[in-house]
N, C-alpha and C positions, 0 to 999 in steps of 0.2 A: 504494500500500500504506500502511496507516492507521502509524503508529506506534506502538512496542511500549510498553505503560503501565510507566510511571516508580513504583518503590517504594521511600523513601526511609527510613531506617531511622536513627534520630535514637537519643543518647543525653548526658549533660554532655559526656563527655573524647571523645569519638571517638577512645579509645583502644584499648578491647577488647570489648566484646560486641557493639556498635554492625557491629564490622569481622568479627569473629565470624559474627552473623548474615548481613550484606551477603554474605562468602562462602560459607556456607552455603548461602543461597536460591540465590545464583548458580548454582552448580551443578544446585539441583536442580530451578529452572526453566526451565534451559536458554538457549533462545534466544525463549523465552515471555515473557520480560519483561526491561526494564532495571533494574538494581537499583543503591542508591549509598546511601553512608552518609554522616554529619556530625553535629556535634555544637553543642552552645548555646554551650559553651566551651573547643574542642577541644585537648585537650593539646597540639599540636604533634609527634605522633609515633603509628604503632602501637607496641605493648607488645609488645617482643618474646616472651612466653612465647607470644601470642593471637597470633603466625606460628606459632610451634616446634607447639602443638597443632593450631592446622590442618592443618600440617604432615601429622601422625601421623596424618592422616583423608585424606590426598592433596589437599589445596589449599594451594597456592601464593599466599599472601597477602604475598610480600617487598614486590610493587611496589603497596602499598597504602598511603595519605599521609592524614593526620588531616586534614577538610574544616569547615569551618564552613557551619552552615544557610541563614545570608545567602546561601552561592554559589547555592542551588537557587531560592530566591524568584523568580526570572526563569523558571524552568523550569515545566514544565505539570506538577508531580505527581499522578497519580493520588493514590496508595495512602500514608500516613505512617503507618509502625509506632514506637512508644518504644520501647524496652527499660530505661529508668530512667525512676525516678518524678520528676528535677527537668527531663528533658529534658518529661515527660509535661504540665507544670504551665506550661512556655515557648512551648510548640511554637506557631506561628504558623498562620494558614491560608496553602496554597499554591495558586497560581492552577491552578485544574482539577481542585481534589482535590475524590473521590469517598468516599475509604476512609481512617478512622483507626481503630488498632488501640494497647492499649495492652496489651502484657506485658513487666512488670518480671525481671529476672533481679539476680541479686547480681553485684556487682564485684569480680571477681577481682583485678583491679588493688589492693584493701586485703586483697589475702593476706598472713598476716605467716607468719614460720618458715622454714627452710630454702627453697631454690628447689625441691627434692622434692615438699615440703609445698605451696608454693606450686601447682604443676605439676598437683597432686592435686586443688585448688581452680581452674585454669582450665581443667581437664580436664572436670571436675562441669559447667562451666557452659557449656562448650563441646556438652557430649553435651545438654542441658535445653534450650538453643537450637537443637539440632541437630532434638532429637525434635519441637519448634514448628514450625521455618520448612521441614523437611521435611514435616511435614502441611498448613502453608498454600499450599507451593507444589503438593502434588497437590492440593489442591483447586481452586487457579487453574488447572490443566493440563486438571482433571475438568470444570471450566465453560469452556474453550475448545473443547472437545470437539464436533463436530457432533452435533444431536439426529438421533435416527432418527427 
């Protein structure tokens, strides 16, 4: 059995959208693909609000750990998605990559104002990512599809 294509989801802090998106696809590509996120210059943490709102959508993102892009260079990635424009401008080739994709989202992580406010702003960007990497992963589901 071939191995399932690696989609690696790059941003600066691999803080929050980066891990964001990685659980989002996750979910809604199921067992269709492996998916992993990292960053050019990863904060050293998830952000906790970008758990607390995954949360609120049912994923479980606590045992998720800020990765650096160096670990995947050994690995075969297909597919590399950005979601920031400095990750978009570093991003290296990976050995076996097929597929780059760049869509930017804003960083919640420079929310300023109450953690409400804040909440409001990784909420936004949580659903913007949602409504992306939910349409690309049917569309990868719709191309694994046997032709008639």
């Amino acid at each position: 059995m071939a191995e399932k294509p690696l989609v690696l989801i790059l941003c600066t802090g691999n803080s929050c959208r980066s891990h964001l998106a990685e659980a989002i696809l996750r979910r809604a590509a199921g067992d269709a693909l492996r998916v992993a996120s990292a960053g050019s210059k990863p904060a050293g943490f998830v952000h906790p609000l970008a758990i607390r709102v995954l949360a609120e959508i049912g994923i479980d993102a606590s045992a998720h750990r800020s990765k650096h892009l160096g670990d995947f260079l050994g690995q075969n990635v297909e597919t590399v998605i950005t979601v920031c424009g400095n990750a978009d401008q570093v991003c290296p080739m990976f050995p076996g990559q097929v597929n780059r994709h760049h869509w930017g989202f804003d960083d919640p992580a420079h929310a300023e104002g109450s953690e409400d406010e804040q909440l409001l702003v990784f909420r936004r960007v949580r659903d913007e990512i949602r409504r992306v990497f939910e349409a690309y992963a049917a569309g990868r589901l719709d191309q694994q599809k046997p032709s008639r």
